[in-house]
C-alpha positions in Angstrom: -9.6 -6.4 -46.6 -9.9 -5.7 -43.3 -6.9 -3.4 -41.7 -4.8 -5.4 -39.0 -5.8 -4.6 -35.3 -2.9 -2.8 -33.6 -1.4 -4.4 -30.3 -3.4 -2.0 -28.2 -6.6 -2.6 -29.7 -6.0 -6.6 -29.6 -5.1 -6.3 -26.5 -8.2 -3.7 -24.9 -10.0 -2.2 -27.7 -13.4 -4.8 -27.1 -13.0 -3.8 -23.3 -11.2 -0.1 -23.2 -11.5 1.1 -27.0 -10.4 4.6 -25.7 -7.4 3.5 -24.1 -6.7 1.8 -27.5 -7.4 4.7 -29.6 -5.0 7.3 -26.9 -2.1 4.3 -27.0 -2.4 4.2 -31.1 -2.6 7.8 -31.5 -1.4 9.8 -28.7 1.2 6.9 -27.0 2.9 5.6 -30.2 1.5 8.4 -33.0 2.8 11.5 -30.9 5.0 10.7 -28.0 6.8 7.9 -29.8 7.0 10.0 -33.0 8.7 13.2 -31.5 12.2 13.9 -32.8 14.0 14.8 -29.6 14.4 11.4 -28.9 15.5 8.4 -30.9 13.0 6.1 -31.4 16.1 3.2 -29.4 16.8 6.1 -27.0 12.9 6.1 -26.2 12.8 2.1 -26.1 16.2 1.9 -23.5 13.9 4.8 -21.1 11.0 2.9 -21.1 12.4 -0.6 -20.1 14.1 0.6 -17.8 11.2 2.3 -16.3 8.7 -0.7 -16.4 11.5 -2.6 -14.9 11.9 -0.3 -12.0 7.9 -0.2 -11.7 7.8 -3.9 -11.9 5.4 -3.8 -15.1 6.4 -7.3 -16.6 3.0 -7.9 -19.0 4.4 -4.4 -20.7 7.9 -4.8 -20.3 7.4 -8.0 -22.3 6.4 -5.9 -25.6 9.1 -3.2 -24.8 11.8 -5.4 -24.9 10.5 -6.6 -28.1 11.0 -3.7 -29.4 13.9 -2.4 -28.0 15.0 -4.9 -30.0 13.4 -3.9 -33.1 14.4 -0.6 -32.4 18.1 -1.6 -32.1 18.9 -2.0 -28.8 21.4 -4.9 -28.3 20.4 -8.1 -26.3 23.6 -7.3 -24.6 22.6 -3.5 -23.2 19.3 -5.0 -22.5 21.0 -7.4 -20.5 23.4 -4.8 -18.8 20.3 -2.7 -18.2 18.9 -5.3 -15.8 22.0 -5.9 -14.1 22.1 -2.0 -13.6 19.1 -2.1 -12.6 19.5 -4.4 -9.9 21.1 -2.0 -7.9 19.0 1.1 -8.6 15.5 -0.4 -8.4 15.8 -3.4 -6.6 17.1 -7.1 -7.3 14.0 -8.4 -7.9 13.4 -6.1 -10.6 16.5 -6.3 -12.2 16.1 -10.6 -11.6 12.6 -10.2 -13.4 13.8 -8.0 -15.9 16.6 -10.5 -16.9 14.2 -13.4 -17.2 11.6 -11.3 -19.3 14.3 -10.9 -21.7 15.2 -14.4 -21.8 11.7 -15.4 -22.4 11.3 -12.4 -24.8 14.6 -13.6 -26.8 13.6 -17.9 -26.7 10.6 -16.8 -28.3 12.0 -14.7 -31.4 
């Protein structure tokens, strides 16, 4: 049986298979696998920086698994409020409805 495409390679790897194989391996096998940060720690930095950035097709995914990771649809929440302030209201506004759309479809 076939092995499951990951969400890089469904997303890019017929178009950008390199950029699938770096996000597999390097992005989520070595970055995402170091121990100086906690695997929720690393998931609260990275919304919070593709909300400032204004990255909502990948903040979509990161929220996802912020939650899976175990950060609280509450801090998520607060994050965007917080957020509001620091990078702008429209982020924090975009943010907010990513996680509501992100939460209605779980």
């Amino acid at each position: 049986m076939a092995q499951e495409k990951s969400r890089a390679q469904q997303l890019v790897g017929d178009i950008a298979p390199k950029l699938a194989e770096l996000t597999d391996e390097v992005l989520f096998g070595d970055v995402w696998a170091r121990p100086g940060l906690s695997p929720r720690d690393r998931s609260l930095i990275t919304v919070a920086t593709l909300t400032a950035l204004g990255r909502t097709d990948q903040l979509r995914s990161h929220l996802g698994l912020a939650l899976d990771n175990g950060v609280t649809q509450e801090e998520l929440a607060e994050l965007a409020t917080h957020l509001a302030f620091y990078a702008g209201w429209p982020a924090g506004m975009s943010a907010a409805t990513t996680l509501k759309q992100v939460l209605d479809a779980r």
